[in-house]
N, C-alpha and C positions, 0 to 999 in steps of 0.2 A: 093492151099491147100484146102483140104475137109474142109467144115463147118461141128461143133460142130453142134446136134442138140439145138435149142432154148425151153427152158423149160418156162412154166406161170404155175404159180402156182393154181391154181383152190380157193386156200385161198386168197390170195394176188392182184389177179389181173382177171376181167369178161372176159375179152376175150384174144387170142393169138396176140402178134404182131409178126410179121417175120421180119426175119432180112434181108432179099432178096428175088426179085420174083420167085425165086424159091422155095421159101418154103410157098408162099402165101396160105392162106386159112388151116395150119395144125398146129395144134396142135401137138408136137411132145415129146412123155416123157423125163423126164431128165431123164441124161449124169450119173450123180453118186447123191451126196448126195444132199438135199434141201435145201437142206438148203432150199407286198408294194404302196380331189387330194393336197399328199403335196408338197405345191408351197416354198410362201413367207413365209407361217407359220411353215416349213419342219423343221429349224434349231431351231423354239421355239421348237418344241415337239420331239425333237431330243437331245435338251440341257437340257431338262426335263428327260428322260429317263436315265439322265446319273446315278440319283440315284437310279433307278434301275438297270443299272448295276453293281454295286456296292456293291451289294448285293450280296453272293454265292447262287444260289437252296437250300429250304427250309431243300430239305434231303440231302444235301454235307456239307462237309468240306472244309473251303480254306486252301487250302496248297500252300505255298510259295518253287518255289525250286532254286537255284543258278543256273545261267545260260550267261556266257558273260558277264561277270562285271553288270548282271541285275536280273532278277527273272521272272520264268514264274509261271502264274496264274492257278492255277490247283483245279477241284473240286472232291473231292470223294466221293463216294455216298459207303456205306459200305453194305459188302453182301459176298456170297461165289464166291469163281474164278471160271474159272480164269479170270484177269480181264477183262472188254471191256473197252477200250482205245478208245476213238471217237476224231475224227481230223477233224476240219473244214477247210475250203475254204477261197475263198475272193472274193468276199468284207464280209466275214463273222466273224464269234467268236464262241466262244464256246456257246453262245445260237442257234447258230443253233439248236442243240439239245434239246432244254427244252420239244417240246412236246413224242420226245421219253424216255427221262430219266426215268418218271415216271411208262411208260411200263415194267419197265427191274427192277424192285422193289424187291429185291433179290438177284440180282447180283452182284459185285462190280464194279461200273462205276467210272471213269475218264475222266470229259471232262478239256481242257484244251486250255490257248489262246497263239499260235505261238507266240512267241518274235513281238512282233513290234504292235500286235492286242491286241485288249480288252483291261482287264486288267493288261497283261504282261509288262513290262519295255520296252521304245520302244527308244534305245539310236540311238542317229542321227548319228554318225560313223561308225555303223555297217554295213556291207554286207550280204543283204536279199538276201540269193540265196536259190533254191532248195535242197542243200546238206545241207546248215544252218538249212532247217525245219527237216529232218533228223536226226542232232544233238539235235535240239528241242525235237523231240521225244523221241531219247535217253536218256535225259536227265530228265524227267518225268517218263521215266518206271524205271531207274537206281535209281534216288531220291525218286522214292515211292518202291522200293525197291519190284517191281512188278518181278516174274522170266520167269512166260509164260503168254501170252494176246491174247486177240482177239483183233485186230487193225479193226477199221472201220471208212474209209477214203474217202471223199467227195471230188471232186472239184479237186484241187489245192494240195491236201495234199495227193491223191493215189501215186505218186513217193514215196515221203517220209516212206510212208508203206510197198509200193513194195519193194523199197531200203533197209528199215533195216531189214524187212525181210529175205531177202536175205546175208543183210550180218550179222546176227545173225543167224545163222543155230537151228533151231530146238525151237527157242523161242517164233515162235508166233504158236499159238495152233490154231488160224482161222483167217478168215478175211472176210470184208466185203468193198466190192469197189461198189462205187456208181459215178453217172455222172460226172467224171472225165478225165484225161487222163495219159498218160505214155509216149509213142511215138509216132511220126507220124502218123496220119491214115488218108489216104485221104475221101474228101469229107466230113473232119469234121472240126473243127475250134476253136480257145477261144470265148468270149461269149464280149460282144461290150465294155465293159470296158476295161477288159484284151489286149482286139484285138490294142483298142485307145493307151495304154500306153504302152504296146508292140513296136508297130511301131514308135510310136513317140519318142521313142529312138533309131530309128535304123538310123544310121550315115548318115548326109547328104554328105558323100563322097563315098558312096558304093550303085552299084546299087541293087535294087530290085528284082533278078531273073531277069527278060527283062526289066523293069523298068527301066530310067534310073536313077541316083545318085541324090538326092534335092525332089525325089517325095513325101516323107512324112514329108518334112519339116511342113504345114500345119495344120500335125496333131502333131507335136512337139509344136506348138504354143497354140494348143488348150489344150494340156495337160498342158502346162505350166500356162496357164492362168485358171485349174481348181484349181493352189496352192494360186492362188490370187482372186478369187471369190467365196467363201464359197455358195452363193446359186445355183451357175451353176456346183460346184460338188453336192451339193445335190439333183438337180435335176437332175442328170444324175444316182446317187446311187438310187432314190427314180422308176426313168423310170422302170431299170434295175431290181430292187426286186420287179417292177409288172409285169414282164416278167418267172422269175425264179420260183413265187408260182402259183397257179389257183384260189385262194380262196381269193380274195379282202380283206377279214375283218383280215385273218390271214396276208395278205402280209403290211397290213398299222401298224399290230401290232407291226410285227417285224422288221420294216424298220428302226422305230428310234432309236433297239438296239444295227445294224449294223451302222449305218450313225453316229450319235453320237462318234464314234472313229474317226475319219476321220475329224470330227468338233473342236477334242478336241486338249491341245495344252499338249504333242505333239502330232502331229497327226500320224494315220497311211497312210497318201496318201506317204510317204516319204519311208518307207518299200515296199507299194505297188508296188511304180517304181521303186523300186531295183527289189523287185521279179521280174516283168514282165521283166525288163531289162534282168532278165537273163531266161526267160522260150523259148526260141530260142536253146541255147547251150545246157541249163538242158534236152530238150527233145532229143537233137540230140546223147548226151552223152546216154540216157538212152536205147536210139534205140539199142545200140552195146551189151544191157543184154538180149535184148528179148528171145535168147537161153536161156538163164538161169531160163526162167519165167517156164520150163518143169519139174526144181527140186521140184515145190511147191507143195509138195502133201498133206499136210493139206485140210480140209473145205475152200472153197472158194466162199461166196457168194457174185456173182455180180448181185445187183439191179436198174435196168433202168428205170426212168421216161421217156417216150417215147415222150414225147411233148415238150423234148430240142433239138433246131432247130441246137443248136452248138455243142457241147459235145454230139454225136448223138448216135444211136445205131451203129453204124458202127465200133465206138470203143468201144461198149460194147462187139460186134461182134470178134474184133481182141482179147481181150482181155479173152475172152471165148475161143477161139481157140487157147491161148500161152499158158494157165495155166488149162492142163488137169486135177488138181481136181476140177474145178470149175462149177458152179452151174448158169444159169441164168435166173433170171425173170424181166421181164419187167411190168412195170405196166401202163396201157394203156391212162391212162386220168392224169397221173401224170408231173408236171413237171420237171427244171432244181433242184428245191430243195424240192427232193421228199419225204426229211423224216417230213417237212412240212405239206404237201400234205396229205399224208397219215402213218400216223406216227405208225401206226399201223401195217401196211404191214411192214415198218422198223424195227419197234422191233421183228417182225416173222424170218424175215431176219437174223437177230445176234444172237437172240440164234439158229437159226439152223446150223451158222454157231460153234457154241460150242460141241466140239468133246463130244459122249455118250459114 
């Protein structure tokens, strides 16, 4: 299949990345519209941070909405539509967002935390699957009684965007996909948490692809053994968000408002391994819609931190090529959690994603 040309924004990002050597060295106009050293002491200032999370954003409301016999945690920030809906990742929360909220001052924002994260209700019987964050969604835009949105979706949480999208015809008025995935794309991967708790649930009775059967037992132990040593999942969370950001001072900020859930009883490492448990089936289910990714003719802004070695450009690449109205810029010194990074260039991002 012919590659989309790759668009950089000239606002947003200094120089061109390509997405393959054959487009090396061009800048090429867009396609349609433009759119975490804590060790020992990681759990004191992680357990300290919990009353700031606690807290809603200065300029939101917390709103409580029913959800699975529990409540998800949702913040509104009050302005004209339509709304932007922002959906974090994991190991994240709705603070991913704090340094863009403040950009978008005007608008009406929604950030909110998936069933099992943040502040959400995180019941130990539930099934964290991919279609459950889905319903998560649904049930935040349905409860705040939102009719059409901008979804802007990170990580973990772009299925769930892709998906209700699709299967709400005509309700989301834009979108914005960022270092995430949908299906398959070779040469790219989850990112080393994901990857760990991933395979460490894959059945010591089934082989590998050529692998044989028992080969990830290993890391089934190691996952096992981060539910019983509070400081060796913190330091694997604390590695991992100094990998995702570029900026040291910002990454140790917001490590302890991600880790802190995962420290707290109950915890979200219990969710997590459900999710991962099933990001195998959820991607391979979602491969059978990629035809379908051609209806979406809304604004589509997809934004790439280019210096995420997992979630790589390669499916920013697939994903610019399924969904013809979509837009892409890369941003060239940005990482895995690029509205971090440059939070600025993100806020550019979403409102160009809002139809004029």
């Amino acid at each position: 299949m012919k590659r989309k040309p790759l668009m950089v924004s000239s606002s947003l990002a200094t120089s061109a990345v390509d997405l393959d050597p054959g487009i090396t060295g061009r800048r090429i106009a867009r396609r349609r519209r433009l759119g975490p050293a804590a060790r020992a002491g990681g759990i004191l200032i992680a357990l300290a941070a919990a009353m700031l999370v606690i807290a809603a954003p200065a300029s939101a409301k917390l709103v409580w909405i029913p959800r699975a016999g529990g409540q998800i945690a949702a913040f509104v920030q009050p302005g004209r539509g339509p709304a932007i809906v922002l959906c974090h990742g994991f190991p994240d929360n709705h603070h991913l967002y704090d340094r863009v909220v403040p950009l978008l001052k005007g608008h009406e924002v929604v950030s909110f935390d998936f069933l099992g994260w943040g502040q959400s209700s995180k019941p130990a019987d539930y099934n964290y699957t991919f279609a459950a964050q889905e319903q998560d969604l649904n049930a935040v835009i349905e409860g705040l009684h939102l009719h059409r949105v901008i979804l802007v979706a990170h990580d973990a949480s772009v299925p769930a965007a892709i998906n209700w999208t699709l299967d709400n015809p005509g309700r989301t008025a834009g979108m914005v996909l960022s270092n995430g995935f949908y299906a398959p794309v070779p040469g790219s991967g989850p990112p080393a948490l994901a990857a760990l708790l991933a395979f460490g649930q894959w059945p010591n009775t089934t082989a590998l692809g050529p692998l044989p059967a028992g080969t990830t037992s290993g890391l089934t132990n190691l996952m096992n053994g981060l539910s019983t040593d509070p400081r060796l999942l913190d330091d694997l969370l604390t590695w991992q968000q100094s990998t995702f950001v570029g900026n040291p001072a910002v990454a140790r900020k917001f490590d302890p408002l991600f880790t802190q859930q995962f420290l707290a009883n109950p915890s979200t490492l219990g969710p997590l391994r459900s999710l991962t448990g099933n990001l195998f089936a959820a991607v391979t289910s979602d491969a059978a819609r990629i035809p379908m990714l051609a209806s979406l003719t809304m604004p589509v802004q997809i934004i790439w931190g280019a210096l995420d070695p997992n979630l790589n450009l390669d499916i920013a690449g697939a994903l610019h090529q399924e969904i013809p109205s979509s837009t892409l810029t890369v941003l060239p010194d940005a990482h895995h959690d690029l509205m971090l990074d440059d939070p600025t260039a993100f806020a550019e991002a979403i409102t160009s994603a809002i139809p004029r």
